[in-house]
C-alpha positions as CSV (number, residue, x, y, z in Angstrom):
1,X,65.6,-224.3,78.4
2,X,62.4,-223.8,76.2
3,X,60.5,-222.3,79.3
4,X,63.1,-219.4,80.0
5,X,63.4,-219.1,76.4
6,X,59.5,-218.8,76.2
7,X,59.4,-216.3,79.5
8,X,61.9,-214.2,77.7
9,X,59.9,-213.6,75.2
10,X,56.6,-213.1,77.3
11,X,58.2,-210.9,78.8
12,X,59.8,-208.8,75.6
13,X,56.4,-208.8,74.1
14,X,54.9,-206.8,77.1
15,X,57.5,-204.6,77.2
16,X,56.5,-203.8,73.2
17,X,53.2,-203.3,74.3
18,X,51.4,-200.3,74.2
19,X,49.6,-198.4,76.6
20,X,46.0,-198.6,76.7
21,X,43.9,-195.1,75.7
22,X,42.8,-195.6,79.8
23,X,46.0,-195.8,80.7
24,X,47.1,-192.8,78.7
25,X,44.6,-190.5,79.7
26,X,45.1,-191.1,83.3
27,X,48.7,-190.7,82.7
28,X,47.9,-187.4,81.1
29,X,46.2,-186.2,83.9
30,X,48.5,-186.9,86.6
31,X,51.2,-184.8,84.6
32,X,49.0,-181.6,84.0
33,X,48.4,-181.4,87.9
34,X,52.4,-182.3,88.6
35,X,53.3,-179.8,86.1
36,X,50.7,-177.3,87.5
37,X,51.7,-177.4,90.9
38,X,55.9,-176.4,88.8
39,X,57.3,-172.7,89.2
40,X,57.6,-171.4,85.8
41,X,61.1,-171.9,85.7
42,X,61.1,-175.4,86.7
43,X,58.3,-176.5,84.1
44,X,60.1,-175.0,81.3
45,X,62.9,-177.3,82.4
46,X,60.6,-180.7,82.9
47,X,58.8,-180.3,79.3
48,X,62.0,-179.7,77.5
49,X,63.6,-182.5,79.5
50,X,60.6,-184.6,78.9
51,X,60.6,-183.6,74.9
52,X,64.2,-184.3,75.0
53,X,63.3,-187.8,76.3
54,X,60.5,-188.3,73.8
55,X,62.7,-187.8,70.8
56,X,65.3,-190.1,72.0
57,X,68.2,-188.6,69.2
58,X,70.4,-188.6,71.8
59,X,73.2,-190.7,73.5
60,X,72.4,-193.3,76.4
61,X,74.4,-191.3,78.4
62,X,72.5,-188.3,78.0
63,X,69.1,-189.7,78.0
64,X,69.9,-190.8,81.1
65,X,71.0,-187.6,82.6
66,X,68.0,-186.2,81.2
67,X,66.2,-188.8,82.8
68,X,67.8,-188.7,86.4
69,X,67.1,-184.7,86.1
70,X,63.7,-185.4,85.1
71,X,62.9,-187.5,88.2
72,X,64.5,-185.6,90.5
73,X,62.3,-182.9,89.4
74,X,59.2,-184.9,90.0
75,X,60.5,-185.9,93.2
76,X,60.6,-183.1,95.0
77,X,57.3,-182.0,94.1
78,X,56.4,-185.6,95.0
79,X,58.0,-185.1,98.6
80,X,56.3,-184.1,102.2
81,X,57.3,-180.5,102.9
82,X,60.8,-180.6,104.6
83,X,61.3,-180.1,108.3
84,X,62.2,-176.3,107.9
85,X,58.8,-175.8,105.8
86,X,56.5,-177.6,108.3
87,X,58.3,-175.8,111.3
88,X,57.5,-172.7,109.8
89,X,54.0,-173.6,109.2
90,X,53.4,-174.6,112.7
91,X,54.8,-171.3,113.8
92,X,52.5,-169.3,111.9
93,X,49.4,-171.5,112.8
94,X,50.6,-170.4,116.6
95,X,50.9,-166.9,115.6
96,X,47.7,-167.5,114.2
97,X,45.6,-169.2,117.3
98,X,47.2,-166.4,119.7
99,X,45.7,-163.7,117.9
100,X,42.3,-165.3,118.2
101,X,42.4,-165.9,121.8
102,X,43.8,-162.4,122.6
């Protein structure tokens, strides 16, 4: 009983912990070149979202949605162009390579 009582609070106190100034800068620098790569529109949307997050004022409920929106956000950028995109792309690199050989 001590033991889990003892892991639980291992456990609490690194979730308390905070990031290093390492760990904070790299952080920083992966979300300037995510938010870079955004359309306007679209990083308007993920800093207020973001900003909505870091205030935490609001409900569970709606941190959560904000949340959910936020990472579906940063997964699409995150995923390998869909099939239609890299179709497309091979069709103009075949375009491409014809005109050179004619």
């Amino acid at each position: 009983m001590k033991d889990e009582k003892a892991e639980s609070n291992k456990e609490a106190g690194e979730l308390n912990q905070q990031p290093s100034l390492k760990e904070l800068q790299q952080s920083h620098h992966i979300l300037e070149a995510l938010i870079s790569t955004l359309p306007t529109q679209t990083k308007k949307e993920l800093v207020d979202l973001l900003q909505t997050l870091a205030k935490s004022d609001e409900s569970q409920e709606t941190n959560n949605a904000v949340h959910q929106r936020a990472l579906q956000i940063v997964s699409d950028i995150c995923k390998p162009n869909s099939p239609k995109e890299i179709k497309e792309q091979g069709g103009n690199e075949r375009r491409h390579h014809d005109r050179r050989i004619k």
